[in-house]
ZAVEXPA-199348 format. One record per residue (C-alpha): z, y, x. Coordinates in steps of 0.25 Angstrom, whole numbers, plus 2048, in hexadecimal, padded with zeros to 3 digits. Example, Ala and Ser with C-alpha at 12.3 -4.5 7.8 and 13.67 -1.06 7.14 Angstrom:
<nodes>
<node><z>81F</z><y>7EE</y><x>831</x></node>
<node><z>81D</z><y>7FC</y><x>837</x></node>
</nodes>
This chain:
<nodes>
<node><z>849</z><y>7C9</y><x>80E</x></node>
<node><z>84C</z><y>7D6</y><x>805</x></node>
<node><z>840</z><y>7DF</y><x>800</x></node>
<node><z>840</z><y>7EC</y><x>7FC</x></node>
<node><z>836</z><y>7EB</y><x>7F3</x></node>
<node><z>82E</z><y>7DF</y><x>7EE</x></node>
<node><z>820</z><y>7E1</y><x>7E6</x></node>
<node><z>81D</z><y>7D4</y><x>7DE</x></node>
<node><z>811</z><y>7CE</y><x>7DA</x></node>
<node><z>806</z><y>7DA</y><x>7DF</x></node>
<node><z>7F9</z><y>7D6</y><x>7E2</x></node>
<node><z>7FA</z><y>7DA</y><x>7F2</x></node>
<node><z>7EE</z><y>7DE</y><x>7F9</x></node>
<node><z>7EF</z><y>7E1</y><x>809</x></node>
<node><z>7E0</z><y>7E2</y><x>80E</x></node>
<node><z>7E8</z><y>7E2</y><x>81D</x></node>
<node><z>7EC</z><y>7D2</y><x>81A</x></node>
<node><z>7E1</z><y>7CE</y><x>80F</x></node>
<node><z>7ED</z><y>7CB</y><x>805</x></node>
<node><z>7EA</z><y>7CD</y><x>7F6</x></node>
<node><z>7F1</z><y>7C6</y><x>7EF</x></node>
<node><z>7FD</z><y>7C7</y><x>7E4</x></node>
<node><z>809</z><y>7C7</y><x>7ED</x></node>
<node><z>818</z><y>7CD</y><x>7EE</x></node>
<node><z>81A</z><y>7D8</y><x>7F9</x></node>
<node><z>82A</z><y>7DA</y><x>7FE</x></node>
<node><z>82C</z><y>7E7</y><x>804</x></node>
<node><z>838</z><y>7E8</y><x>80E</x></node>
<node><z>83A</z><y>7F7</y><x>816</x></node>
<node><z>82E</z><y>7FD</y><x>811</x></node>
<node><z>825</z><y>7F1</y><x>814</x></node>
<node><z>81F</z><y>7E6</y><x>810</x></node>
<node><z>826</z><y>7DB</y><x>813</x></node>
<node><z>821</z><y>7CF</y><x>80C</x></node>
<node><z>813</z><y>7CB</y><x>806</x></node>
<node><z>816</z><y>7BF</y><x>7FE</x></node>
<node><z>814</z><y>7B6</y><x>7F1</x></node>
<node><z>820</z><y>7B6</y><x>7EA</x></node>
<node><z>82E</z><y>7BF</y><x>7F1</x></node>
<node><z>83A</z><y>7BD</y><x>7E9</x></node>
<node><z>83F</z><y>7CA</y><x>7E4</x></node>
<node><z>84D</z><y>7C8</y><x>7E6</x></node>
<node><z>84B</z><y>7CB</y><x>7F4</x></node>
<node><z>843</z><y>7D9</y><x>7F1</x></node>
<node><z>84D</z><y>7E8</y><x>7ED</x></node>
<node><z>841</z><y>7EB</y><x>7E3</x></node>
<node><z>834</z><y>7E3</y><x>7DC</x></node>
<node><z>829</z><y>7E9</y><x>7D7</x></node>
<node><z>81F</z><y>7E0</y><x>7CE</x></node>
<node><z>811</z><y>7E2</y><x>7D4</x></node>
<node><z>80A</z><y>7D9</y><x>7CA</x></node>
<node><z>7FD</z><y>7DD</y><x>7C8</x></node>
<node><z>7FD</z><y>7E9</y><x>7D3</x></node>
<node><z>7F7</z><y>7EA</y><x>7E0</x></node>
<node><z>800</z><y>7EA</y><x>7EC</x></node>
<node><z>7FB</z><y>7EF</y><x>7F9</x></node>
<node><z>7FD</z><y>7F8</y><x>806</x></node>
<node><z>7FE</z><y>806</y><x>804</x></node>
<node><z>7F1</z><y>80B</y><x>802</x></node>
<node><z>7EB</z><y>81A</y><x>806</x></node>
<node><z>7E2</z><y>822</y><x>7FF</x></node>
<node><z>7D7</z><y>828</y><x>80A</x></node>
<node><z>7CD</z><y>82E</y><x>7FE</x></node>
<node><z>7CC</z><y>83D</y><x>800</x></node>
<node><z>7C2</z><y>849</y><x>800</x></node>
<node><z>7C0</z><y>84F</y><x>80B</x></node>
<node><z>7B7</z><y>85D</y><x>80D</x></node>
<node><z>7B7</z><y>869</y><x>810</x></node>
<node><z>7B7</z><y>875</y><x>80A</x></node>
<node><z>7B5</z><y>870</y><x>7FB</x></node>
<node><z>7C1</z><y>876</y><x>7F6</x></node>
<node><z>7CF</z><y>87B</y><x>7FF</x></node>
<node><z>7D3</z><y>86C</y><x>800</x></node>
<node><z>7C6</z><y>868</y><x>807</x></node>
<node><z>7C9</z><y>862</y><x>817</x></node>
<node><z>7C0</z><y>862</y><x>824</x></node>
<node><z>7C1</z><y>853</y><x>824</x></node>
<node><z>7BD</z><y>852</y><x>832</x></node>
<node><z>7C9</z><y>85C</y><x>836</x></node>
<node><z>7D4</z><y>853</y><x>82F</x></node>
<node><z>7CE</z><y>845</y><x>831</x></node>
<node><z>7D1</z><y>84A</y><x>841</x></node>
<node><z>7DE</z><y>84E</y><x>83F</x></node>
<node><z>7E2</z><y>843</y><x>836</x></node>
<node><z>7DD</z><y>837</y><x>840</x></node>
<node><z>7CF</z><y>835</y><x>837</x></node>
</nodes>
């Protein structure tokens, strides 16, 4: 199989499967496609060495501050939390 993209050597951590552990990840189509050990880079467009990085699934930021009427960027929090589905 061809990759787009192949990160060696990260240390992977997906708290989804329990996995932490140094591995490659191959990415095909905008997705992982392989979790493995050792992928051979000939079959990969472009390697990136990820020795000592971490490698894991996007992550989002939810730290904010939220109040009203502190400063002009202050929030009723309970009117947006409604609007935004929280």
């Amino acid at each position: 199989m061809q990759f787009d993209l192949l990160i060696k050597g990260g240390r992977v951590i997906d708290p989804a499967s329990g996995l932490d552990a140094q591995r490659d990840v191959a990415i095909a189509d905008g997705r992982a496609a392989a979790i493995e050990a050792a992928i051979d880079a000939e079959h990969a467009a472009q390697v990136v060495d990820a020795r000592d990085c971490i490698v894991t699934p996007g992550l989002v930021d939810l730290h904010s501050h939220v109040y009203w009427g502190g400063t002009s960027l202050g929030v009723d929090a309970d009117r947006l939390a409604a609007k935004s589905g929280t």
